[in-house]
N, C-alpha and C positions, 0 to 999 in steps of 0.2 A: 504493500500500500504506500510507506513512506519510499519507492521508487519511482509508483507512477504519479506520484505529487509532484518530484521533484523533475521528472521527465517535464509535465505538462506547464510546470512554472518557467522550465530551460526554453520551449521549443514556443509558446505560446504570448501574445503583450497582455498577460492579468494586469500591469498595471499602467503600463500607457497608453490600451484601450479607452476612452471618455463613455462609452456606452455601447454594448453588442446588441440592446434590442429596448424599447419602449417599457418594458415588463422590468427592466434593472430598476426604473428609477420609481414605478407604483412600488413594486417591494419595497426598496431604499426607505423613503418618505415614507411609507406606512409603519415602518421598525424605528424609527426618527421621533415618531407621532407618538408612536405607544410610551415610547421611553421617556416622551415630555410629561408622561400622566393623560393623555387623551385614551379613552374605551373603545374599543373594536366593536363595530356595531352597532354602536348607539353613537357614537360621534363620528368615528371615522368610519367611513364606508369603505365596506369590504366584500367583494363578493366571492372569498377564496378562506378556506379554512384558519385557523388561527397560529396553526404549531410555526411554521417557517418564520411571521412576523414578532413572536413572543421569543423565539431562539436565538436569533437576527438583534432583537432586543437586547437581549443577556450577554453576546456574544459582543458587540458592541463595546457594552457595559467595563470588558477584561478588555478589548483591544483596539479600542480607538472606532470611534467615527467615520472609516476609509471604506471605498468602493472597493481598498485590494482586501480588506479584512472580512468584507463579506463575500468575495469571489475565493476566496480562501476555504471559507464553511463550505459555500456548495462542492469545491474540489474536493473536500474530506468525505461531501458525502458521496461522491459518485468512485473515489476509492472503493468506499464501504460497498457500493455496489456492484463494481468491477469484481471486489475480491470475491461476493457472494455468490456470483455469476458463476466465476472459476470455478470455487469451491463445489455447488454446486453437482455441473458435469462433470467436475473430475471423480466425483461419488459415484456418479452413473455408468461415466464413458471410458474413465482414463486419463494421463495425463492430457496425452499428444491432442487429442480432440479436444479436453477443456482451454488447450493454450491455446489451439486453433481459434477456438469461437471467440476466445477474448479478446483475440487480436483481431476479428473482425467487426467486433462490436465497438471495439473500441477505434476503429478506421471508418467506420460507419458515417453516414451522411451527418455533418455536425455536432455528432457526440461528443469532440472533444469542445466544441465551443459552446454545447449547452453545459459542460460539465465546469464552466467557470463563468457561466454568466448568472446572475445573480435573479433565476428562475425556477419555479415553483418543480417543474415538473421533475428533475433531477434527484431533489430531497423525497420526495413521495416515492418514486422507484424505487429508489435505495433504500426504504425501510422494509417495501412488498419484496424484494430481493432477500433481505435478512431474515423477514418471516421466512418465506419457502425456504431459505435456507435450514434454519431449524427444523422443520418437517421433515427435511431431506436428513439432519442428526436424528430425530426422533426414528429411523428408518432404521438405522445402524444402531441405534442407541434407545432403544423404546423406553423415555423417559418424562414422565407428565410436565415437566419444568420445561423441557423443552414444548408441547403444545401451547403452557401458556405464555412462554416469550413468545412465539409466536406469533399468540394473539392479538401480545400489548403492542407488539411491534403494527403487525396491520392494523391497528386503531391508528398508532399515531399515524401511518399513513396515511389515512381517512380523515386525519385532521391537518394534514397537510395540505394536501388537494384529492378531491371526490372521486378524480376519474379512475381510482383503483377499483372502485367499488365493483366494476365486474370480476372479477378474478375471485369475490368470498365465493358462488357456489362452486367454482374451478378446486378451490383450494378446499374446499369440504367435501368433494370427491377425491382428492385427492389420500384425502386423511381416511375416508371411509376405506377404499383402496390398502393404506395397509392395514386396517383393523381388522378386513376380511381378511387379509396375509393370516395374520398373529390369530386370529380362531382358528384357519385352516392345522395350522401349527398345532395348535393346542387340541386339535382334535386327534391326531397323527398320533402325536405322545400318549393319548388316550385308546389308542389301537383301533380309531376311526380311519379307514384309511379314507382319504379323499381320490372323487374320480377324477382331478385333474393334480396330480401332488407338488408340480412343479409350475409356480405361479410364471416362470418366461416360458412356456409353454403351451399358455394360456394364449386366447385374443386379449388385443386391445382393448376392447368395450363390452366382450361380453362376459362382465362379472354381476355376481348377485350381488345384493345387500341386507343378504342374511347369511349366519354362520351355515356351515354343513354339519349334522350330526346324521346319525345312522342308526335310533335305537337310546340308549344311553338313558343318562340319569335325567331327567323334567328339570329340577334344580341347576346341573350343569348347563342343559339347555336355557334356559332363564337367562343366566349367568351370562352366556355367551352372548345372547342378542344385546343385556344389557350393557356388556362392554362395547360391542359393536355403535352402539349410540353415543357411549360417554363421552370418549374423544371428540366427539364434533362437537356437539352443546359444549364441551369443556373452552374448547376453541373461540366457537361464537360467545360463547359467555364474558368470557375474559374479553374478547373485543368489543361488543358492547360494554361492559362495564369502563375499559379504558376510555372507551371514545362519547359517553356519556356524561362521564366525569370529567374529561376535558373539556366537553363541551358546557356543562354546568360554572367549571373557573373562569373560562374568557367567554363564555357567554354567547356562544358561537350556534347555538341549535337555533339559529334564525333564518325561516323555513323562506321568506321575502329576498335575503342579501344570497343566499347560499345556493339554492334553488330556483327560485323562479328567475332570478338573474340569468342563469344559462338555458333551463328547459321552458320557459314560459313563451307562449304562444307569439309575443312582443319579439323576442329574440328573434326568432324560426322568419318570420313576417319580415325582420329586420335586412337579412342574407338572404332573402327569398331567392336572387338568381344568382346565389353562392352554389358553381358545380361540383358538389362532393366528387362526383366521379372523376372527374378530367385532373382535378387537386391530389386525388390520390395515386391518380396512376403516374402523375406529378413525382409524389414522395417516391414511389415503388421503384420507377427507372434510375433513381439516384446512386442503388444499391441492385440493381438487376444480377449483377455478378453472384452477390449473397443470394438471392433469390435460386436462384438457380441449383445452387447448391444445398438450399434447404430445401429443395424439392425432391432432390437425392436422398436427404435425410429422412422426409416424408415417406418416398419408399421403403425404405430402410426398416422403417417401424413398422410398417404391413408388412415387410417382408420378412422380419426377425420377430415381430410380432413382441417387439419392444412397451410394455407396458406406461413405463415414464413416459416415452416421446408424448404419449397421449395430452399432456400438461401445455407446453410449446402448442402445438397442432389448434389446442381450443383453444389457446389465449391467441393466437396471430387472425384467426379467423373468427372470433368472437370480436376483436380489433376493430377489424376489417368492416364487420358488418354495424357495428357501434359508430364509425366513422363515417360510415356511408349515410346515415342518418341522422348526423348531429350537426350544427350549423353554428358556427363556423369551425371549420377546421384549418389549423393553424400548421404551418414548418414544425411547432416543438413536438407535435404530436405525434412525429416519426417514431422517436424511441418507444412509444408502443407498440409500435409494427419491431423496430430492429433488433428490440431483446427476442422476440421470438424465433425473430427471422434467424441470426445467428445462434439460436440457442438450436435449432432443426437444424441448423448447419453441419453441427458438432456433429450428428448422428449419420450426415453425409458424408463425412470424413473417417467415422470410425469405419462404417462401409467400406471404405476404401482402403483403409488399412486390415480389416480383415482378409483382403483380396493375399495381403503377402504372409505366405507363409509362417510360422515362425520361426527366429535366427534365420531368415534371410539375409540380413545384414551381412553377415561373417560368411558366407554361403550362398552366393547368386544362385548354383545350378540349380538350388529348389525352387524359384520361379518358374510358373507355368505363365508361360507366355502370354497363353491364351485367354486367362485370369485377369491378366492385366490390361486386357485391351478398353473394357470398359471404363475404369478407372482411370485408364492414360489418358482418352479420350474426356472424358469429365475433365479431367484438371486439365487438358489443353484448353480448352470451353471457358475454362474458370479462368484463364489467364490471359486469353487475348478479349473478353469481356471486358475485364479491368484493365487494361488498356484500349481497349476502346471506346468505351462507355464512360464520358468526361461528367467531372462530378459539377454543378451546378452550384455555386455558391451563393450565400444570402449576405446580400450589402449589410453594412450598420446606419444607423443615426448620424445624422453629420451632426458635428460639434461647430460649438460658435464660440468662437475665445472672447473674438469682443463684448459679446452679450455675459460671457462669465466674469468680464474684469468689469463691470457695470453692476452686476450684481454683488459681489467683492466689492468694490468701489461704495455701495449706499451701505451695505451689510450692517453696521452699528448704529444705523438709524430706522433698520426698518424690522417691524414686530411680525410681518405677513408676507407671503409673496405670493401673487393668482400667477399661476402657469400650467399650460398644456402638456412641459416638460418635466417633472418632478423630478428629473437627475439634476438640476441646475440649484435647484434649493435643496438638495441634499447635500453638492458637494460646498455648499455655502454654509452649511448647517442650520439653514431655516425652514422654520415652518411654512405648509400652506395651509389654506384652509380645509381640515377635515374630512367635508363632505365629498372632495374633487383629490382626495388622495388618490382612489383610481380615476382617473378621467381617460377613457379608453373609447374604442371606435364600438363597441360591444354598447356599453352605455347610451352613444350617444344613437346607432342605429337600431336600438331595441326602443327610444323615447324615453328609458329610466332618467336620463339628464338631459333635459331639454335648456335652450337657451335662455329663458326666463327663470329658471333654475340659477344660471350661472350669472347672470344680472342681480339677482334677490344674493347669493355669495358676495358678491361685490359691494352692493350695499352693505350688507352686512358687516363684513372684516373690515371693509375700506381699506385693502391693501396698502403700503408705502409703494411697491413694484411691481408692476406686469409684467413677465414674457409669455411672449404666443412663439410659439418655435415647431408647431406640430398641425393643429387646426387654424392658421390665422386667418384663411381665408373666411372658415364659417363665421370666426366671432368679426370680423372687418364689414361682414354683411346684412351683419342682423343692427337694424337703425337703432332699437334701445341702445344697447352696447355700446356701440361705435358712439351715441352722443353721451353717454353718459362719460364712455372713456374723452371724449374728446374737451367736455366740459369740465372733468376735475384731474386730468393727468397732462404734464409733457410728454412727448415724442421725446426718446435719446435718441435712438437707433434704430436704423430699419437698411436691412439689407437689400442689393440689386434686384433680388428677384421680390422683393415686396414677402419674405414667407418667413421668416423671422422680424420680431419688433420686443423692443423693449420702453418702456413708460415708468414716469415716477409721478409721485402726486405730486400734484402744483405747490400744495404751500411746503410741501416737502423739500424740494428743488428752489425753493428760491433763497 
């Protein structure tokens, strides 16, 4: 973990980047806000779980104020995720394939730039990773401590950001899966023999979810079904409780900011000729090479009759259809798709190393030729893809110096800043006003913020400073605005193309 930190600090500008995406500076200024004594929810609007801005808070608190101090958190957590990822496969597959996939996921279309930009979805991954990690101990290690880390951990996911939420019934079949193992087991020892005694021998999907007995004691039968249940309630339990109890301290089960912000009929209306499909097939060719190879691995599992693959398989296609559906879909919402994509990958690899022998190393003559033609073919496929499949990068935020040494420049005289850019009064250390900490394109084409919204904020605070550096056009067109700003603020600055502007109040400036 302390390698790939240091890799991605060497190879990467964590700090003379000014902004990798609009979402740094809502974070930023929301963890800003809380730490001045403002409430999440009822003052600051938030439409994103609490844990990231409450952490972001604390973590502050120990290390300064800096945009590198919180690109630094999310780096530790997508370590946490990298290693879990590893870990993981290498339980199931092996080294060679767990090192495989991690070097693909982690070459994957912007993973290394979501994994130090100061974004929500990064930290949520990285706890669903550590849960399934423990699952995957609990496999090796059938240990109740390990179901409820689990649990606490996918809570706090869920209190991160929501989109995990499809993966609980994934990850409660999963846990049912081995509890059917450990009866089968304990029926064996019981001189039950089972009609299938060898669970990778089995299908994929076609397991019950009831123990097998043959006769035997009613009591031990009992027994068996009731531990078959424990486990998951145990699981669910503990993640409700975690994630209810979070949500009772920051006050965050607020069904308005958290919910109908993203699925409410206003949203959907909002992106109405937003094309899921053309967007995704967008994401997908970015990574076509990995594709391709977790389509190998997809076989793999029908073909070895690999029970885990089953996990990957429903989460990239449960994704998939989640995405197609939801409006909007964004660039970060890849790493949905890529953890799976490269997690199928791994099993298209081991695939391919089962083709060699073993100690063929030391011993070419025991390759069969013949063997290998499939696999050689694969990985030529795999290799002139990635090189000729060019990967599509995403711009950043242009930065405005002079608008930042102007905001620096009044900084000790002003109590407020209204702006469209929340990174600007972050890296200034001021506040803005509350309600407009997210001010996002989501908000404003859903009607949640409307421009008389933003007029009534302005009355309100009466700012010392404006900048508009994101929407200037919208607010430069709506007549309130424009004459209120034009009756009690000067113009400093306004850049050639008219799309940045900075303002201070009148009696302020004189």
């Amino acid at each position: 973990m302390s390698l790939y930190v240091g890799f991605v600090l060497a190879i990467r500008p964590v700090r003379q980047t000014f902004e990798f995406d609009y979402d740094e500076g809502l974070n930023l200024i929301k963890a800003l806000l809380y730490s001045k004594g403002f409430s999440l929810y009822t003052q600051i609007w938030s439409d994103q779980p609490p844990l990231l801005t409450v952490t972001l808070s604390h973590w502050f608190s120990l290390f300064g104020y800096s945009v590198f101090a919180a690109r630094l958190l999310i780096l530790l957590f997508s370590s946490l995720l990298v290693w879990s990822f590893y870990q993981i496969i290498r339980y199931s597959l092996g080294l060679v394939p767990a090192l495989v996939a991690t070097l693909l996921l982690l070459t994957s279309w912007l993973f290394v730039r979501l994994s130090i930009a100061v974004m929500i979805g990064i930290p949520t991954l990285s706890l669903a990773m550590f849960s399934i990690y423990f699952l995957t101990l609990y496999k090796r290690h059938p240990r109740k401590i390990f179901i409820i880390l689990s649990g606490g951990l996918f809570a706090l996911s869920l209190q991160t950001k929501l989109f995990t939420v499809f993966l609980i019934p994934l990850m409660l079949l999963y846990l049912w899966d081995f509890k059917i193992m450990d009866c089968e087991a304990n029926n064996n020892l019981e001189g039950k023999v089972s009609p299938n005694p060898s669970p990778t021998k089995r299908g994929v999907f076609n397991f019950s979810l009831s123990p097998r007995s043959e006769g035997g004691s009613g009591v031990k039968s009992i027994l068996s079904k009731y531990n078959l249940w424990y486990l998951p309630l145990l699981w669910l339990g503990t993640l409700l409780g975690v994630y209810v109890t979070i949500g009772i301290l920051c006050h965050s089960l607020n069904y308005e900011q958290l919910f109908q912000a993203h699925l409410g009929e206003d949203v959907k209306a909002g992106f109405e000729k937003f094309n899921n499909i053309d967007y995704l097939r967008y994401l997908m060719i970015q990574d076509l090479d990995y594709l391709f190879l977790a389509l190998i691995g997809i076989w793999a599992i029908f073909l070895k009759r690999q029970r885990e693959g089953f996990f990957p398989l429903v989460w990239l296609a449960t994704a998939i259809l989640l995405l197609l559906n939801h409006k909007p879909v964004w660039y970060h919402h890849y790493t949905l798709l890529a953890i799976p994509i490269t997690w199928l990958a791994a099993y298209g690899v081991a695939l391919i190393i089962d083709f060699f022998p073993a100690g063929w190393n030391s011993n070419f003559k025991s390759l069969n030729i013949k063997k290998l033609i499939l696999p050689g073919i694969a990985a030529a496929i795999l290799i002139l893809s990635m090189i000729a499949i060019p990967t599509k990068p995403i711009g950043r935020p242009a930065r405005n110096i002079e608008v930042m040494n102007l905001v620096l420049k009044y900084k000790d005289s002003t109590q407020w800043l209204f702006t469209d850019r929340p990174i600007y009064a972050f890296y200034a250390g001021l506040p803005v006003p509350p309600e407009i900490a997210v001010i996002s394109e989501k908000r404003f084409s859903s009607g949640n913020l409307t421009n008389d919204d933003l007029l009534t904020i302005l009355q309100k605070y009466r700012p010392e400073q404006i900048v508009f550096a994101r929407w200037t056009e919208k607010f430069k067109s709506d007549e309130k605005i424009s004459a209120y700003i034009k009756e009690n603020y000067s113009k400093t600055y306004e850049n050639e193309k008219g799309t940045v502007e900075h303002y201070v109040l009148k009696e302020f400036s004189r």
